[in-house]
C-alpha positions in Angstrom: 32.7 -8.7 2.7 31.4 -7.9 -0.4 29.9 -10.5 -3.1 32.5 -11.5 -5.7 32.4 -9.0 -8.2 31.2 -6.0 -6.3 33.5 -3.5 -4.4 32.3 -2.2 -0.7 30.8 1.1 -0.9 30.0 0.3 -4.9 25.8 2.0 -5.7 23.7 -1.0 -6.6 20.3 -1.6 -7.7 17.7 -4.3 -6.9 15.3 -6.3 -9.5 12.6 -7.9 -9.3 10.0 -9.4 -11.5 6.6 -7.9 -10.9 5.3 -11.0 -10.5 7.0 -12.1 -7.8 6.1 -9.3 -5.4 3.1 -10.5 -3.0 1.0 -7.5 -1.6 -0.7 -7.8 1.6 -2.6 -5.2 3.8 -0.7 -3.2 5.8 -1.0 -4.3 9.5 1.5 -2.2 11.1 5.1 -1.6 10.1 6.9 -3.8 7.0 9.4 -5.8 8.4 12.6 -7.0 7.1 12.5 -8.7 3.8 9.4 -6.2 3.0 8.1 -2.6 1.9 5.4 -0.7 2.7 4.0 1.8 0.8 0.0 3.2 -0.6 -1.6 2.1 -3.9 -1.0 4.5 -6.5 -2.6 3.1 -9.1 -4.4 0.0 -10.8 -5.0 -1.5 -13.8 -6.8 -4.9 -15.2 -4.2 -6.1 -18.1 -5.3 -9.6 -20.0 -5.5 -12.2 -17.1 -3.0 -10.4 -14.6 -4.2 -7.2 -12.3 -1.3 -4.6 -11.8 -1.2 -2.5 -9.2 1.7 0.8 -9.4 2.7 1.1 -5.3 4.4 4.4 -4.1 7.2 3.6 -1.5 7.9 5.8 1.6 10.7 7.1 -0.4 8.6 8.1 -3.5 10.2 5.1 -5.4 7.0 3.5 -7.8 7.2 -0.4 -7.7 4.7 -2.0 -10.1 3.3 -5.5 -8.7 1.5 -7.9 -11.0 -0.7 -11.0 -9.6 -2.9 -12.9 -11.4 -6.7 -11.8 -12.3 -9.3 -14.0 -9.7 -13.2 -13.5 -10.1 -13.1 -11.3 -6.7 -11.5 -8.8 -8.7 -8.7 -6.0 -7.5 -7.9 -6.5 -4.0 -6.7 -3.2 -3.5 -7.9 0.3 -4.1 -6.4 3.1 -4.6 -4.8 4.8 -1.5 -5.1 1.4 0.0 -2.0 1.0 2.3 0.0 -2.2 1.8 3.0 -4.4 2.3 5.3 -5.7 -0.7 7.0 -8.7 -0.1 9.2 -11.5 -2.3 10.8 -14.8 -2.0 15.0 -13.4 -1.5 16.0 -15.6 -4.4 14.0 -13.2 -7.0 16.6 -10.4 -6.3 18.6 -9.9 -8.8 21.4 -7.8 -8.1 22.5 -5.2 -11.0 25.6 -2.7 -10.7 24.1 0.7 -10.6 
């Protein structure tokens, strides 16, 4: 049964604040609750490091965590895991 408000069958979309999304090395297969996908891109922006990661479907999610002194985790082709807490979803009609 559907949420109130939504009809079965109806196209959604999911949100989620970059910040919320935890990368982690890939280790095998994502499971539920999780993506995998391969560092695109990466960038140093004031105190937070963002990292652009290309989904198995070619979707681009954009992950932000907060700047350490180690520096990026990732590089660039590194393959990874995206993962957030289920009540950061915000569900929007599509």
């Amino acid at each position: 049964m559907p949420a109130a408000g939504l009809s079965l069958g109806e196209e959604l979309k999911l949100s989620v604040r970059p910040e919320m999304i935890t990368l982690s090395a890939a280790g095998g297969t994502a499971s539920d609750g999780s993506l995998a996908g391969v560092v695109k891109d990466r960038a140093f922006i004031g105190n937070r490091i963002v990292y652009w990661v290309t989904l198995a479907d070619g979707e681009t999610l954009r992950c932000q965590e907060a700047r350490t002194v180690a520096g990026m985790r990732f590089n660039a082709g590194a393959p990874v895991v995206a993962s957030w807490p289920s009540e950061a979803n915000v569900v929007l009609k599509g």
